[in-house]
C-alpha positions, 0 to 999 in steps of 0.5 A: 500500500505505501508503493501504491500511494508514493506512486508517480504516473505519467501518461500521455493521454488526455482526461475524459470530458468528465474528468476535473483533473483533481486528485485529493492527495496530490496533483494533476494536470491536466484541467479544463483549460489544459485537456492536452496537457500529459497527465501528471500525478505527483501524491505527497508521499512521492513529493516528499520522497523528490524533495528529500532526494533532491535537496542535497544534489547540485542545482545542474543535477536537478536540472538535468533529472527534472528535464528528463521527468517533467513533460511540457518543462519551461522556464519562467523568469523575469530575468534576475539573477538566480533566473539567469544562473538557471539559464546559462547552466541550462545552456552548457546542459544543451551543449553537452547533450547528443539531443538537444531539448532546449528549455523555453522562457516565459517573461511576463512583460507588465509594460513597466519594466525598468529600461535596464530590464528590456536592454537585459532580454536582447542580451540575454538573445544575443548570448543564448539561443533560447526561444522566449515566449514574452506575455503582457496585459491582455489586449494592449501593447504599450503603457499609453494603451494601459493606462488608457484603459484603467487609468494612470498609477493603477498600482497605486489606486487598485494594487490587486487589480494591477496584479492581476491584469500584469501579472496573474492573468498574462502567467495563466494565460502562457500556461494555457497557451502553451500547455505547460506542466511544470516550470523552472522558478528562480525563487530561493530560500534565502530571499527571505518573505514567503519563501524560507520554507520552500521545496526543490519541487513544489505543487500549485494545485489551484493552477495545475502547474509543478514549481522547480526551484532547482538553486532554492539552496543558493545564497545570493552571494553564491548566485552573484559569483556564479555570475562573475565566474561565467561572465553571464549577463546580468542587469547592469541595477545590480551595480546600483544597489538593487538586488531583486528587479520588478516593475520601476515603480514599485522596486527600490534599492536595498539597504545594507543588511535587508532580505535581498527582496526587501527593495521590492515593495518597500513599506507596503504589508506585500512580498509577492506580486501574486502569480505565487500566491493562491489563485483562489485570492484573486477568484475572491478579490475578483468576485468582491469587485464584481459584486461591488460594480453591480451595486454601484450600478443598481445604485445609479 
């Protein structure tokens, strides 16, 4: 029985119209956005047993054996330093490999990126040949076209609205899309927050999707040397005191002594934009705000 229930099954068929894809003591993939998914069946048991075997291997180790088990395996990164390490081990992994698989990006472009940022992705095109898929807000293009439709400092006047049509909507569209199972994250333990307590391999059950986080081990220290040792390209803000790189308007600077996302932020009760967080937040905050705009309407 415990074989059975630390089992992983892996097929490539799809589910049945009847299937909601949900597994009580795990994860599955596919749902009803992603029926062409593989399906993927990880029960805490087996999550566990990963994790342990995992912890205490390389991050190029974990790399290569979650190539070869993850199905529909990208990478989603906003470029930052551990993304970045993450890229170019995957880069010599490629290189060393009879068949080349290469493992695709996804950069969610908010439109509010600092220049510094978008100069970084075509260097990062020019050094890698890396295939990456870029998502913004849904039906816009430019920050004029934005901030005609809501409206201007909407990070101010509505930060979860922002969040979601930034951030949350475009990253559950690209899983949609592009059918992605499981993706590479550059999250570490020692960015402080929400994320020292986190796994190599992690379960968003709401969005169906598997979390890596192959360098969660990683100081940043040790990712700034792997960095200088590789000459991998990186975002010049980093020579400026910024050591975790969001949207211009809402990333700072870090202070001698601060986590290392404590410039992300600053002063707000906030340490994550919200594509890790539950999706169920958003469904309720998205929820409360209809409700509201029908009662402003019956009001008028």
């Amino acid at each position: 029985m415990a074989a059975e229930n630390s089992r992983a099954e892996i097929s490539s068929q799809s589910s049945s119209a009847g299937d909601n894809g949900s597994v009580d003591s795990g994860f599955v993939s596919p749902n009803s956005s992603t029926g062409n998914l593989p399906r993927i069946i990880l029960t805490k048991a087996h999550l566990d047993h990963l994790n342990k075997q995992l912890e205490s291997l390389h991050p190029v180790e974990i790399l290569k054996f979650c190539k070869i088990f993850f199905p529909n395996l990208y990478q989603s990164t906003a470029f930052g330093l551990t993304g970045l390490v993450t890229l170019d081990m995957l880069s010599k992994i490629e290189k060393e490999s009879p068949n080349p698989q290469p493992i695709e990006l996804i950069f969610l472009d908010t439109l509010y990126h600092f220049q510094e940022t978008y100069d970084l992705v075509e260097r990062v095109k020019a050094r890698y040949n890396v295939n990456i898929h870029i998502f913004k807000p849904a039906d816009v293009n430019t920050t004029e076209e934005f901030e005609k439709l809501y409206g201007e400092k909407l990070w101010e006047t509505s930060g979860e609205l922002y969040d979601w049509i930034a951030k949350v909507e475009p990253l559950e569209r690209a899983y949609s899309e592009l059918k992605v199972a499981a993706v590479f994250t550059g999250r570490r333990r020692s960015q402080g927050g929400q994320r020292g307590q986190i796994g190599v391999i992690e379960l968003d059950e709401e969005r169906q999707i598997v979390k890596i986080n192959p360098l969660v081990n990683w100081t940043f220290d040790q990712v700034k040397n792997y960095i200088k040792e590789h000459d991998v390209p990186y975002n010049v803000l980093l020579d400026r005191g910024y050591k975790s790189v969001g949207d211009w308007h809402s990333t700072v600077p870090v202070g001698e002594g601060e986590d290392e996302r404590a410039g992300r932020w600053k002063g707000q009760n906030k340490t994550e934009c919200g594509i890790h967080n539950k999706q169920s937040r958003y469904a309720k905050w998205l929820e409360q705000t209809a409700r509201q705009r029908g009662q402003r309407v019956s009001a008028s």
